[in-house]
C-alpha positions as CSV (number, residue, x, y, z in Angstrom):
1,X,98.4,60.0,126.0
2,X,98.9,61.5,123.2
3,X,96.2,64.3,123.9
4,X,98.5,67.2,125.2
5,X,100.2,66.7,122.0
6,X,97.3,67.3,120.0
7,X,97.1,70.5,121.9
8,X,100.4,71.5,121.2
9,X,99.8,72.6,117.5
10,X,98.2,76.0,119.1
11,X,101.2,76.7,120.8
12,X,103.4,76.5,117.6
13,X,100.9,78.6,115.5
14,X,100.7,81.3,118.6
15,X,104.2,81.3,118.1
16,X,104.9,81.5,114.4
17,X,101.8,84.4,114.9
18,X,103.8,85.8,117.6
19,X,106.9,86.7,115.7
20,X,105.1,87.9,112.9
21,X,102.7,90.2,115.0
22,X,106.3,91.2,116.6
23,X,107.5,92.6,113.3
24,X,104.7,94.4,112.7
25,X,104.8,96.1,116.0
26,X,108.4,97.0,115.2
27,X,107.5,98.6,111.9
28,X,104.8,100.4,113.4
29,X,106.3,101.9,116.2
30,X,109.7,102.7,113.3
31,X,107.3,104.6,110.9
32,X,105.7,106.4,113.9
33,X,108.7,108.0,115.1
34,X,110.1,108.6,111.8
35,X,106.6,110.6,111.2
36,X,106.6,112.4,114.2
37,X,110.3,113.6,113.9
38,X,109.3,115.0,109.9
39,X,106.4,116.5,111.1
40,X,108.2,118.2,114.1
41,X,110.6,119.1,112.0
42,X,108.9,120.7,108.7
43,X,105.3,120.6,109.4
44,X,105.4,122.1,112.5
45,X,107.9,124.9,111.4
46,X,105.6,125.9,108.6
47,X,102.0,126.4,110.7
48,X,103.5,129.1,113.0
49,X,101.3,131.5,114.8
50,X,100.8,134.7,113.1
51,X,100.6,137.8,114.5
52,X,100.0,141.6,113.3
53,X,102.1,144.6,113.4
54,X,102.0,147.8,111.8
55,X,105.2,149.3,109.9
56,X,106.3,152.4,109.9
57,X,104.1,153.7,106.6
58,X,101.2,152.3,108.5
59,X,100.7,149.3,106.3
60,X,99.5,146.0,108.7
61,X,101.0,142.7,107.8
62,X,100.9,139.4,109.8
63,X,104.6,138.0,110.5
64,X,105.2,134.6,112.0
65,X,105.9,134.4,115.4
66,X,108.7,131.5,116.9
67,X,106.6,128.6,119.3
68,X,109.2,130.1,121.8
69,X,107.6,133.5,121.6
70,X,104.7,132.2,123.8
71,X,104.6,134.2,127.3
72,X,104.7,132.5,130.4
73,X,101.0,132.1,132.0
74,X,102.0,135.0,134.1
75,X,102.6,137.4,131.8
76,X,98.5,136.5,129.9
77,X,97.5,139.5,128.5
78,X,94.0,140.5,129.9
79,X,92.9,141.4,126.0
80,X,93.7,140.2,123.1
81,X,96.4,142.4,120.5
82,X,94.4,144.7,118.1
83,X,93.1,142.8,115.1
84,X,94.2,139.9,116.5
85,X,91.3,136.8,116.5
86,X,90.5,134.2,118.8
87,X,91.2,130.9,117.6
88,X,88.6,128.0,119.6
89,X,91.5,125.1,119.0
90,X,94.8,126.7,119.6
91,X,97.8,126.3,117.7
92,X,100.9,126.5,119.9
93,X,100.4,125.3,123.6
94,X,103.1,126.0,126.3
95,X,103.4,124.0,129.8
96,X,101.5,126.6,132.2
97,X,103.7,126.1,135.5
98,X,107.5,125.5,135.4
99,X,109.0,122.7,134.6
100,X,110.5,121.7,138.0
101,X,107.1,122.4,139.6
102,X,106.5,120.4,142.5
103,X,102.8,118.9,142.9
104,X,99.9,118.0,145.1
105,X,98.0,114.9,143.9
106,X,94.6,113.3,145.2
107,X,92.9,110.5,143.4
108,X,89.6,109.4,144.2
109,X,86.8,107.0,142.8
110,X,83.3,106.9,142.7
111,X,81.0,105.7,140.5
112,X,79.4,108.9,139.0
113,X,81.0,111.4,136.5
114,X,80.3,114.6,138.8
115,X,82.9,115.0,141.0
116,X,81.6,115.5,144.6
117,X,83.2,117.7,147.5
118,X,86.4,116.6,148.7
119,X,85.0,116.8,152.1
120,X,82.1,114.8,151.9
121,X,83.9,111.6,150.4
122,X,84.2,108.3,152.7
123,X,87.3,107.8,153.8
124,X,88.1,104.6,151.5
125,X,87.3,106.6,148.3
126,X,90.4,108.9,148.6
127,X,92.7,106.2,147.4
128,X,96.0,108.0,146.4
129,X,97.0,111.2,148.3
130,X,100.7,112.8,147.1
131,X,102.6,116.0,148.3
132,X,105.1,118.0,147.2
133,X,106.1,115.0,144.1
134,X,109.0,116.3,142.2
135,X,108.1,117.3,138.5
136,X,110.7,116.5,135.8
137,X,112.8,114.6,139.0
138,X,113.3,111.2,137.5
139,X,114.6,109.2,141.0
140,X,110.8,110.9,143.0
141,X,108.9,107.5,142.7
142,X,105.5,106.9,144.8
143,X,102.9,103.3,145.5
144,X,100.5,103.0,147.3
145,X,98.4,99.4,148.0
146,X,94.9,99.7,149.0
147,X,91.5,97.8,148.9
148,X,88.6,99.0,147.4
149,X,84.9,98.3,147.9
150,X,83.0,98.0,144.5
151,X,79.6,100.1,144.3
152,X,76.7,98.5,143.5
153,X,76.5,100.5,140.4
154,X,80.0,98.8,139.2
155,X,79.1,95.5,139.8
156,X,76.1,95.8,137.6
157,X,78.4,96.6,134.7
158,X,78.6,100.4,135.8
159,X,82.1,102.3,135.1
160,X,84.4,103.1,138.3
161,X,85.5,106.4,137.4
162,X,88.8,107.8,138.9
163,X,88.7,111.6,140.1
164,X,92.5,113.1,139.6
165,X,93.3,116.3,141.0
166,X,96.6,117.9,140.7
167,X,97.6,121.4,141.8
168,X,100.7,123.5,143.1
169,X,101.5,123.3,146.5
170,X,99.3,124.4,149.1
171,X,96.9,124.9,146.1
172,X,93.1,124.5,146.5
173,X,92.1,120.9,144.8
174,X,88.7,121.0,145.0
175,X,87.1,122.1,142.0
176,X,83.6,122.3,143.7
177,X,84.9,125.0,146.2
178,X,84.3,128.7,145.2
179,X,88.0,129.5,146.0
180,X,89.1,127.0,143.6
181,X,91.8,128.5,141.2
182,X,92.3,127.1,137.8
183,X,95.6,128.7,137.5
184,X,96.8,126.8,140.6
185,X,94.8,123.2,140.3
186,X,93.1,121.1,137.9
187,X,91.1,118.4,138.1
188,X,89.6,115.4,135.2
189,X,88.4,112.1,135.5
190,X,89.4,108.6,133.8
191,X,87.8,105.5,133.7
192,X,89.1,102.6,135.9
193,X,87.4,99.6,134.5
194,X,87.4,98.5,131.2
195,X,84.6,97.9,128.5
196,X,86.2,94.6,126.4
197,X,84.6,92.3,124.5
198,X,84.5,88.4,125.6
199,X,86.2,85.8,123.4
200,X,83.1,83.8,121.8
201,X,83.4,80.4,123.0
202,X,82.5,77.9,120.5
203,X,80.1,75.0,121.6
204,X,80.8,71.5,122.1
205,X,78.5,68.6,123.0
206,X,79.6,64.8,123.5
207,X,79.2,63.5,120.7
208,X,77.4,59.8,122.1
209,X,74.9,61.7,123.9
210,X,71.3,60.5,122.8
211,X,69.7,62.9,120.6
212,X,66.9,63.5,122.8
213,X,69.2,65.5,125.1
214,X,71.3,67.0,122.8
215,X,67.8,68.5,121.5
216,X,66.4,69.8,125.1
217,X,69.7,71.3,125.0
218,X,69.5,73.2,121.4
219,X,66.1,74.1,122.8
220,X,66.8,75.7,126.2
221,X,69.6,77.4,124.1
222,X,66.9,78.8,121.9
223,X,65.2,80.0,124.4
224,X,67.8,82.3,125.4
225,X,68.2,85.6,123.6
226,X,71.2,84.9,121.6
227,X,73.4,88.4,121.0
228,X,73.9,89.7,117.8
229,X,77.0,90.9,118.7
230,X,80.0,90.7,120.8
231,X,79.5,90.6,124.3
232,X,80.8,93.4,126.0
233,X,82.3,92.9,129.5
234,X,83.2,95.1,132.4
235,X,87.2,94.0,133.5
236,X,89.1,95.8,135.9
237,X,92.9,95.8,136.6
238,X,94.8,96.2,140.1
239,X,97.9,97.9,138.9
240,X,97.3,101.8,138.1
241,X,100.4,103.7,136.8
242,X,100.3,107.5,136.9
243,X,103.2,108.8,135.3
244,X,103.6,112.5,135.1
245,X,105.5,113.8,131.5
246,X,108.0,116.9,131.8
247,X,110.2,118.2,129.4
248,X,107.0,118.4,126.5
249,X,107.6,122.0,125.6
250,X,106.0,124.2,123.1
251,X,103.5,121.5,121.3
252,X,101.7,122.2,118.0
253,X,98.5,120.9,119.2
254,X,96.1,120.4,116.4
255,X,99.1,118.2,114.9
256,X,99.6,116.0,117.7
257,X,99.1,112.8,117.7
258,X,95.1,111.4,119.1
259,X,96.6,109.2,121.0
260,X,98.7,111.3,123.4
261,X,96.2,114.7,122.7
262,X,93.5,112.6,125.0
263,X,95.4,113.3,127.9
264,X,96.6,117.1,127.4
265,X,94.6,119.3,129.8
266,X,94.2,122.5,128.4
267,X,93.9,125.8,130.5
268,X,90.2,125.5,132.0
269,X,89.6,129.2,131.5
270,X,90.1,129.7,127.7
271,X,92.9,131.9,127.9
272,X,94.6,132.6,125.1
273,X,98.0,135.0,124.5
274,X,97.6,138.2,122.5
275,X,97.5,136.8,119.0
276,X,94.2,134.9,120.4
277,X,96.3,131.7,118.7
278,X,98.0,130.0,121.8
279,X,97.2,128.7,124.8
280,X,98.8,126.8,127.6
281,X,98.1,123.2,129.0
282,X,98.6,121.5,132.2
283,X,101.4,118.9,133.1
284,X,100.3,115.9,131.4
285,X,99.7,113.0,133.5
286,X,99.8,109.6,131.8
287,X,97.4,107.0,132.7
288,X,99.8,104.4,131.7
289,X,97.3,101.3,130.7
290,X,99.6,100.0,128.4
291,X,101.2,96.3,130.5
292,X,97.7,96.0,131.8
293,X,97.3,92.5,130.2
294,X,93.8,91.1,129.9
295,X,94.7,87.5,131.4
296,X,95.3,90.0,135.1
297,X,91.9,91.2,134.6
298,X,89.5,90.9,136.8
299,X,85.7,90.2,135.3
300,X,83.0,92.7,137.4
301,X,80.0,91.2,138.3
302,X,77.8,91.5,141.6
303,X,79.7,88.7,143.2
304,X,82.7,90.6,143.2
305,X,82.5,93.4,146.5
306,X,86.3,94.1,147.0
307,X,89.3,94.7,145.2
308,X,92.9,95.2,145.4
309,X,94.0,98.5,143.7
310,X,98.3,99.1,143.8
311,X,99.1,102.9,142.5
312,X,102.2,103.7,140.6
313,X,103.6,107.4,140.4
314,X,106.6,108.4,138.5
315,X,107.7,110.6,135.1
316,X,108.0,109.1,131.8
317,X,109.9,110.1,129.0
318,X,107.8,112.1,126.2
319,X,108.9,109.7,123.3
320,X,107.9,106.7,125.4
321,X,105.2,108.2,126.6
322,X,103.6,109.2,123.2
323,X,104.5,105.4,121.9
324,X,103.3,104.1,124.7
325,X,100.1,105.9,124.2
326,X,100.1,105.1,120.3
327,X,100.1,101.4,120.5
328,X,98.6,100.8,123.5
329,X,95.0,103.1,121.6
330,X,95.9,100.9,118.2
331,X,95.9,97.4,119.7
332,X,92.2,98.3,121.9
333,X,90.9,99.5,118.1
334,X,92.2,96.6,116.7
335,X,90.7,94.2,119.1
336,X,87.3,96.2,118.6
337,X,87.2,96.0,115.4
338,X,87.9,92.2,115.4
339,X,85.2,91.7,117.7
340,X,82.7,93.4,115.6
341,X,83.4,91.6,113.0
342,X,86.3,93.2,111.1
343,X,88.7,91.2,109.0
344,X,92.1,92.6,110.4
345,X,95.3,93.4,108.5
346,X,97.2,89.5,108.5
347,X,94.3,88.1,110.2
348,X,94.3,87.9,114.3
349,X,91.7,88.9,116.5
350,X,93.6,92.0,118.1
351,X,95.1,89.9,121.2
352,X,98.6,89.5,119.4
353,X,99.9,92.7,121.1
354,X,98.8,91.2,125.2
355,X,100.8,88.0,123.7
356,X,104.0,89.7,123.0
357,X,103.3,91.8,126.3
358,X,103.3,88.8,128.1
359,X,106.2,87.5,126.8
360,X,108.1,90.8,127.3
361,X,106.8,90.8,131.3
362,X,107.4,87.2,131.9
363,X,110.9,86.4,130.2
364,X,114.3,86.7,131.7
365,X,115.8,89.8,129.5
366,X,118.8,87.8,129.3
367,X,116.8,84.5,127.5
368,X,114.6,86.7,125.7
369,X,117.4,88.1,123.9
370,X,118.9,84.4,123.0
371,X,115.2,83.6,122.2
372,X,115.4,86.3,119.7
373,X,118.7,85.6,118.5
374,X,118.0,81.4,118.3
375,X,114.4,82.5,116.5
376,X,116.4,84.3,113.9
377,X,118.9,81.2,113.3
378,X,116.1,79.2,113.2
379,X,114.3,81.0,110.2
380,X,117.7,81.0,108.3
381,X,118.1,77.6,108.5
382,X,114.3,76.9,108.2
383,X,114.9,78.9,104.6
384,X,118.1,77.0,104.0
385,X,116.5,74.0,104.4
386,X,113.7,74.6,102.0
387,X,116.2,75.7,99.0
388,X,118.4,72.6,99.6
389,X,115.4,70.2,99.7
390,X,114.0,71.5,96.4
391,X,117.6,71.9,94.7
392,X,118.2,67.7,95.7
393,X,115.0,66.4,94.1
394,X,115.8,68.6,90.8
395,X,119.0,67.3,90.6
396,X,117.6,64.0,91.4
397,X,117.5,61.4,88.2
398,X,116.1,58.4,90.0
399,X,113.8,56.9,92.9
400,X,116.7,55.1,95.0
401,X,116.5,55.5,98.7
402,X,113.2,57.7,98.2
403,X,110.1,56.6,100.2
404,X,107.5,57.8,97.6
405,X,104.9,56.7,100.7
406,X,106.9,58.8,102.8
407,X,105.7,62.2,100.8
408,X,102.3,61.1,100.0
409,X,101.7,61.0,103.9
410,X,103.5,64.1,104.2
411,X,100.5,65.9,102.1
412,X,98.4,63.9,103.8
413,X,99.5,65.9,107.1
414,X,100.1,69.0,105.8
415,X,96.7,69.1,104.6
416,X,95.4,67.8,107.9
417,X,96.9,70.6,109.9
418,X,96.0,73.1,107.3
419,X,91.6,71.7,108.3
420,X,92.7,71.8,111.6
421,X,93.5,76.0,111.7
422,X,90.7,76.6,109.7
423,X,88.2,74.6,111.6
424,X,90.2,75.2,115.3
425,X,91.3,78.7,114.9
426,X,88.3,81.5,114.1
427,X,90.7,84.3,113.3
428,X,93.5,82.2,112.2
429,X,96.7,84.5,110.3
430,X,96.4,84.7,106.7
431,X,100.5,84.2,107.2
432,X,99.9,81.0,108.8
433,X,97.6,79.4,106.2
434,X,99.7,80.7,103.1
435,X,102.4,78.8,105.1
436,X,101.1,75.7,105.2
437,X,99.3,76.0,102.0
438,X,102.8,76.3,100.5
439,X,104.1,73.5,102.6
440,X,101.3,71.4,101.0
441,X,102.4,72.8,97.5
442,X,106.1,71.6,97.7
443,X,105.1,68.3,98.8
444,X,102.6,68.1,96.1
445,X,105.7,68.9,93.5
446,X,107.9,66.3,94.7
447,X,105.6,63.9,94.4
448,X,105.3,64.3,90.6
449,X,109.6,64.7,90.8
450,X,109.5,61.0,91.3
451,X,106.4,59.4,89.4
452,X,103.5,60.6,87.0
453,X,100.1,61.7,88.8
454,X,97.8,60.3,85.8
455,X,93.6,60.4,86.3
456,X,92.8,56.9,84.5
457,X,89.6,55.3,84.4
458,X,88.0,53.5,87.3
459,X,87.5,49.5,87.6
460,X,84.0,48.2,86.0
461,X,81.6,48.5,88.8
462,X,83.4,51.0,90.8
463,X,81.0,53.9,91.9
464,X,83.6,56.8,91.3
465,X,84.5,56.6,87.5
466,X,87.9,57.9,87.7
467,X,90.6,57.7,90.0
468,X,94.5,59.1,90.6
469,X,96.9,56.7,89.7
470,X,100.5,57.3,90.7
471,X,103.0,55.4,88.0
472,X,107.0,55.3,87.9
473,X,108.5,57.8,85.7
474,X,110.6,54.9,84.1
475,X,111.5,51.5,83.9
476,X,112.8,50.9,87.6
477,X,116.2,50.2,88.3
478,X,116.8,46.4,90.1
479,X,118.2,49.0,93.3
480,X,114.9,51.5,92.6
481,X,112.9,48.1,92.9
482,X,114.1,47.5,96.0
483,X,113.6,50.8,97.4
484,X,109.8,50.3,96.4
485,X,110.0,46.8,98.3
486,X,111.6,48.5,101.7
487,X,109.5,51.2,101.4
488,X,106.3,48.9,101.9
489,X,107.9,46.9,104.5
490,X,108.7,49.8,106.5
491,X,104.7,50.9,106.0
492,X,103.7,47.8,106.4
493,X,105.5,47.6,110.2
494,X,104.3,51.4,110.9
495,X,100.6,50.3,109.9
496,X,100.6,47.6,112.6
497,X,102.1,50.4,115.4
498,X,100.4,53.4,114.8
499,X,97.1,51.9,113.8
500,X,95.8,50.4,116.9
501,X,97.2,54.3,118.6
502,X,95.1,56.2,116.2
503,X,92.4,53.8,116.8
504,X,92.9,54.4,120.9
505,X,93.3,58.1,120.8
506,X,90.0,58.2,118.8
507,X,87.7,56.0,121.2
508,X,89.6,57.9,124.2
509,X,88.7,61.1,122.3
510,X,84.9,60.6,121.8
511,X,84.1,59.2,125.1
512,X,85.8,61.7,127.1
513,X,86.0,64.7,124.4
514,X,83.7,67.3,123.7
515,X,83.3,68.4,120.0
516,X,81.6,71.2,117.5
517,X,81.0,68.1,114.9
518,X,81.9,65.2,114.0
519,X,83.7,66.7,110.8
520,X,85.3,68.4,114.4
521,X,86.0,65.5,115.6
522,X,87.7,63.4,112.4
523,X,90.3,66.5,111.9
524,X,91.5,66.8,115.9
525,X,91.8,62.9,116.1
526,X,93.9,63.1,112.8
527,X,95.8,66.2,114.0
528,X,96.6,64.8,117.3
529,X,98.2,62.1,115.5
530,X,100.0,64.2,113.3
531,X,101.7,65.9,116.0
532,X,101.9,62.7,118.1
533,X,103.5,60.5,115.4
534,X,104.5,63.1,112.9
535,X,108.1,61.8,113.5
536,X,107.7,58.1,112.2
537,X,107.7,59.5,108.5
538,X,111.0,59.4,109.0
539,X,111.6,55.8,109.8
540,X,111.1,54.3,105.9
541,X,114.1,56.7,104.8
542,X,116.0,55.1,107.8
543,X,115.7,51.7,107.1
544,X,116.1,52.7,103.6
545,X,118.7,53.4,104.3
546,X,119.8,50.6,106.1
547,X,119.1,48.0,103.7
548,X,120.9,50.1,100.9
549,X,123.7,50.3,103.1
550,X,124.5,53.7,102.0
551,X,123.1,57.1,102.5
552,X,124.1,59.3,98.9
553,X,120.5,59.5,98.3
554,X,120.0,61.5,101.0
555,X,119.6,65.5,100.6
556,X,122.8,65.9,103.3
557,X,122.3,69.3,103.4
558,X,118.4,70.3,103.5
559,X,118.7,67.3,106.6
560,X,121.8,69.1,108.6
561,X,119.6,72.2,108.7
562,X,116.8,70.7,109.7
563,X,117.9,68.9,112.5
564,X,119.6,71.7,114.0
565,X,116.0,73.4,113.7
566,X,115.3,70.3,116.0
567,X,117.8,70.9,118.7
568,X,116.6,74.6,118.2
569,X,113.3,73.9,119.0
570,X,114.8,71.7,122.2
571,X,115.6,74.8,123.4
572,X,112.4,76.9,122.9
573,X,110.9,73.8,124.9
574,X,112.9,74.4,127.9
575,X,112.0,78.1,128.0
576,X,108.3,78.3,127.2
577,X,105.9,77.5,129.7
578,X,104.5,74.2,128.1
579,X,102.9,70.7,129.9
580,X,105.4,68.3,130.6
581,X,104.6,65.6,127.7
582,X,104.9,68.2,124.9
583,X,108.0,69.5,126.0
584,X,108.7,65.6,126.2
585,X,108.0,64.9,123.1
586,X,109.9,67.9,121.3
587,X,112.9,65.3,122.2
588,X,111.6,62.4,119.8
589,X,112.9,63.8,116.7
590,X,116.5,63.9,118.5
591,X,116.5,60.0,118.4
592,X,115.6,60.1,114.3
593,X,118.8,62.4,114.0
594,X,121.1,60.7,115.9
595,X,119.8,57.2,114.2
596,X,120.7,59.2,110.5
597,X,124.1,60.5,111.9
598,X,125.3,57.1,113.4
599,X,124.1,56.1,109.3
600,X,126.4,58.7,108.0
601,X,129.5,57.2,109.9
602,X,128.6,53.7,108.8
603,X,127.9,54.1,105.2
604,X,130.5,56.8,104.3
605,X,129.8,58.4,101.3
606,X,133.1,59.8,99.0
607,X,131.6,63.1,97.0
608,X,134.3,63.4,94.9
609,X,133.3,60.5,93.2
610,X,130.2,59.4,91.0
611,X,128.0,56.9,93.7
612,X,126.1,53.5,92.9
613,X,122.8,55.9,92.1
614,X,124.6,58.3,89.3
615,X,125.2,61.6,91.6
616,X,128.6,63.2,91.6
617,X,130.3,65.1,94.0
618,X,130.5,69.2,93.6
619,X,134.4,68.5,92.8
620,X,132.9,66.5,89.6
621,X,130.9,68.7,88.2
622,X,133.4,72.0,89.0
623,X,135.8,69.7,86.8
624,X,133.1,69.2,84.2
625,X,133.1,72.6,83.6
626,X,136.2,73.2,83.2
627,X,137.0,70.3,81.2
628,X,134.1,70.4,78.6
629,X,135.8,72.7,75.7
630,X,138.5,70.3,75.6
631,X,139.2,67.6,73.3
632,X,139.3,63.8,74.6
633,X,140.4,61.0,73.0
634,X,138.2,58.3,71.7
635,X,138.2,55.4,74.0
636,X,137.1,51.9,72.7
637,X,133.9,50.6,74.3
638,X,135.6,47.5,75.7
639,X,138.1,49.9,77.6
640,X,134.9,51.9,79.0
641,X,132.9,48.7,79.7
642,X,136.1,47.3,82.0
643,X,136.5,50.7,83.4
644,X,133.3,51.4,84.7
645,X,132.5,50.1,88.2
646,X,129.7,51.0,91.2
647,X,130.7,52.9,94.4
648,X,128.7,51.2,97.2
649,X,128.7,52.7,100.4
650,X,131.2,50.1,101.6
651,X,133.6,50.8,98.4
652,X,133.3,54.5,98.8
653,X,134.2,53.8,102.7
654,X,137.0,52.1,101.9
655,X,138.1,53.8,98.8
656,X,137.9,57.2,101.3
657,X,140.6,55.1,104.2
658,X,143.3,54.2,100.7
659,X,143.6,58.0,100.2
């Protein structure tokens, strides 16, 4: 039972990875913007074309000509000025029809580069055929649904390359015709499968297997030639978007951004206006790849002789096309690299981006926006939590009502967690682990807040000559004793439970489990636990508490916030896709909070008042403040000894119903 828990603890790290990838998205896409708006503005001012004229002494000089000075394709000069030199990379480009053109568009695919006659093409390879489509007309939108048959050449990880040609109306869009007219049509091909490399799969073997066939099996795997790289696969997706991108202007191309410059046709003739300097480029037509999400991918392979194929066609924004474009090129580098080998920025393996896609496509807009908002609570009060916890146990002068057990185990399972990214997760966050690791830090720091870590010498005849001995700070108090006692009454009952589970999960675990080791093995059994159980560290404070009779000892504060992180993450378990006895078990620590707040009502606690284990409230010490440069009167010791009594929870109750 406790199994889809143990699985659970992915979930929570893809999550805490998925708001941190999430802010780096943000930033990137910020900075981008903020770059290309500087560099439109000042860089791209300053590289002007230059052109030459001659004053009226006949001296030549070259004067900077404005990107608006570029003719119209019509008006092309059939030379170039005097002096004037062609330049192989122009600077300035301008679109080459108007910008209200309206356009004829074929697509077709095949499995070879060349393009072939437009004549000569089966039927079924002309999948997308478009007239008249309205450039720069935002409500003209265009699908089409088709099948495709896959060549053989595809399925034997070949690339199915898509032929686009695009033209003015009535134009000529074959570019193998002799009437073909490059001032009229255009044509250029994109790939329509994908080149991505596999996930590597780690191995697993049962564990009880008899070594004679786990070593047939190491052998056979010998056999074959293992890699030594990634394995690259062919994928291919059924959603196509071709979105056309008006409005671009006068564009500075050797500034422009890689990303976007990879689909800017340039005029296919060379021309070039009189200063040899500027040229003019086609309407650019976006291949939009960027929501094609690996998970809809299909895998090519010679089993695979049909496909679906559903065609898009629309205009895009330039600023959404060119971030689009920019992230969409950043995320496949990324995940390249990472499959190579490359240690990534924060860690990852370049699938963080598809992840936050997926959300973005799958969500309600309305609950992602709470989603966002609650995730943003919830790291406030995760933050608030952590300063109020650490402020209580400075403040803190004694053990009462501390389970020192209680925080032992807790490093216990923070360190078992931390094993079980490293060992479970191959390109685990470096945010994640510094996380944890400073989880396990904290912990580590209370426990010497309540007693001394010493290293003493080992018992004669013990193999390891020292060992860690935890020992009380002080002289325990007769209510710190019995803390200690309750503590290891409440372990003593949670030893007989949740042993014979652990023991359960484990046997169920390497009979039916597979596993990289047994070292494997040990940390998911212990981990499953962790997230299974992780809640009964709670149940020594509680009855703690309830043989104390009082809760003062408590951190109030550091607990409020935490259990509102709980309901917190009630809700993110009704809204993410999760199995049934996770999103189950997000409920159990719901029945430790409302155990502490019925605790709370019983044993009433008056803060204004110093309580049975020496704390006082914030009035109390506001007042010692102010009180401290004054002058008090001696008081005889017998008057102080008759004066001084305890606050129990009960007195402090009552004392709190006389006022």
């Amino acid at each position: 039972m406790p199994e889809p828990a143990a699985a659970g603890g992915q979930p929570a790290a893809q999550a805490e990875q998925g708001q941190s990838t999430l802010k780096t998205i943000g930033q990137s896409v910020a900075m981008f913007l903020v770059i290309q708006f500087a560099v439109k503005q000042f860089a791209g001012g300053s590289q002007k074309a230059k052109t030459t004229i001659t004053e009226a002494d006949g001296t030549i000089v070259q004067v900077a000509t404005a990107p608006t000075q570029v003719p119209p394709y019509s008006e092309r000069p059939n030379q170039l000025d005097e002096g004037a030199a062609y330049s192989h990379i122009p600077q300035l480009v301008a679109p080459i029809w108007p910008e209200d053109s309206k356009l004829d568009i074929v697509v077709t695919i095949s499995p070879s580069f060349v393009p072939s006659p437009l004549s000569d093409l089966p039927k079924d390879s002309v999948v997308f055929e478009e007239k008249q489509f309205g450039l720069g007309n935002w409500s003209d939108k265009r699908a089409v649904d088709t099948t495709i048959t896959v060549p053989p050449s595809v399925q034997q990880n070949g690339t199915l390359w898509g032929h686009f040609h695009v033209g003015l109306p009535g134009a000529l869009l074959d570019p193998t015709q002799p009437r073909y007219d490059p001032a009229s049509a255009y044509h250029f091909v994109f790939p329509l499968t994908q080149y991505i490399p596999k996930k590597k799969v780690v191995k697993t073997r049962n564990l009880l297997e008899s070594k004679n066939a786990t070593a047939e099996e190491e052998a056979h795997e010998e056999e074959e030639a293992e890699p030594s790289g990634p394995i690259i696969a062919n994928y291919y997706h059924p959603n196509i978007s071709l979105s056309f991108i008006p409005n671009s202007g006068v564009i500075t191309f050797p500034q422009m951004h890689p990303a976007a410059r990879q689909y800017l046709r340039l005029e296919a003739t060379g021309a070039r206006d009189g200063s040899g300097q500027n040229s003019w480029y086609y309407p650019i037509l976006f291949i939009n790849g960027f929501w094609q999400l690996k998970t809809h991918m299909t895998l090519l392979n010679d089993t695979v002789k049909t496909l679906p194929m559903h065609i898009d066609l629309n205009n895009l924004a330039d600023w959404k096309f060119k971030t689009m474009a920019s992230i969409d090129t950043s995320s496949k580098e990324a995940a390249r690299q990472a499959a190579f080998g490359a240690q990534l920025p924060g860690g990852g393996d370049g699938s963080e981006i598809d992840m936050i896609k997926e959300i973005l496509l799958d969500t309600n807009p309305i609950l992602l926006g709470v989603t966002v908002i609650v995730s943003i609570v919830h790291m406030v009060l995760e933050t608030l939590a952590f300063g109020s916890d650490i402020a209580h146990y400075r403040k803190k002068k004694d053990n009462v009502g501390i389970s020192v057990r209680s925080i032992l185990a807790n490093v216990f399972m923070q360190l078992v967690i931390f094993l079980y990214l490293v060992d479970q997760s191959q390109h685990t966050s470096w945010m994640i682990l510094g996380s944890q690791a400073v989880g396990i830090i904290i912990e580590l720091w209370k426990v010497t807040t309540v007693v001394n870590v010493r290293v003493r010498p080992a018992a004669p005849g013990s193999t390891i000559p020292y060992r860690i001995s935890f020992e009380d700070k002080h002289k325990l108090s007769e209510t710190e004793e019995k803390t200690k006692e309750y503590d290891e009454i409440a372990f003593k009952y949670m030893y007989i439970g949740g042993v014979p589970l652990l023991l359960a999960y484990a046997a169920y675990s390497l009979v039916y489990d597979t596993h990289k080791s047994w070292y494997s093995f040990i940390i998911t059994t212990l981990v499953g636990s962790v997230y299974a159980y992780g809640f009964l560290m709670m149940i020594p404070s509680l009855y703690i508490n309830y043989r104390l009779k009082s809760v003062a000892h408590m951190p109030g504060k550091a607990m409020m916030y935490k259990f509102l992180n709980t309901f917190i993450d009630d809700l993110f378990a009704f809204t993410i896709k999760m199995p049934l006895l996770h999103r189950l078990a997000t409920l159990r620590d719901d029945v430790i909070f409302f155990v502490y707040i019925y605790q709370r009502w019983a044993y009433k606690v008056d803060y204004t008042r110093v309580n049975e284990f020496g704390q006082g409230g914030e009035d109390e010490a506001k007042g010692d403040k102010k009180d401290e440069s004054k002058a008090l009167p001696p008081v005889p010791e017998k008057a102080v000894g008759s004066s001084k009594s305890k606050a129990t929870g009960a007195d402090t109750g009552a004392a709190t119903k006389r006022r």
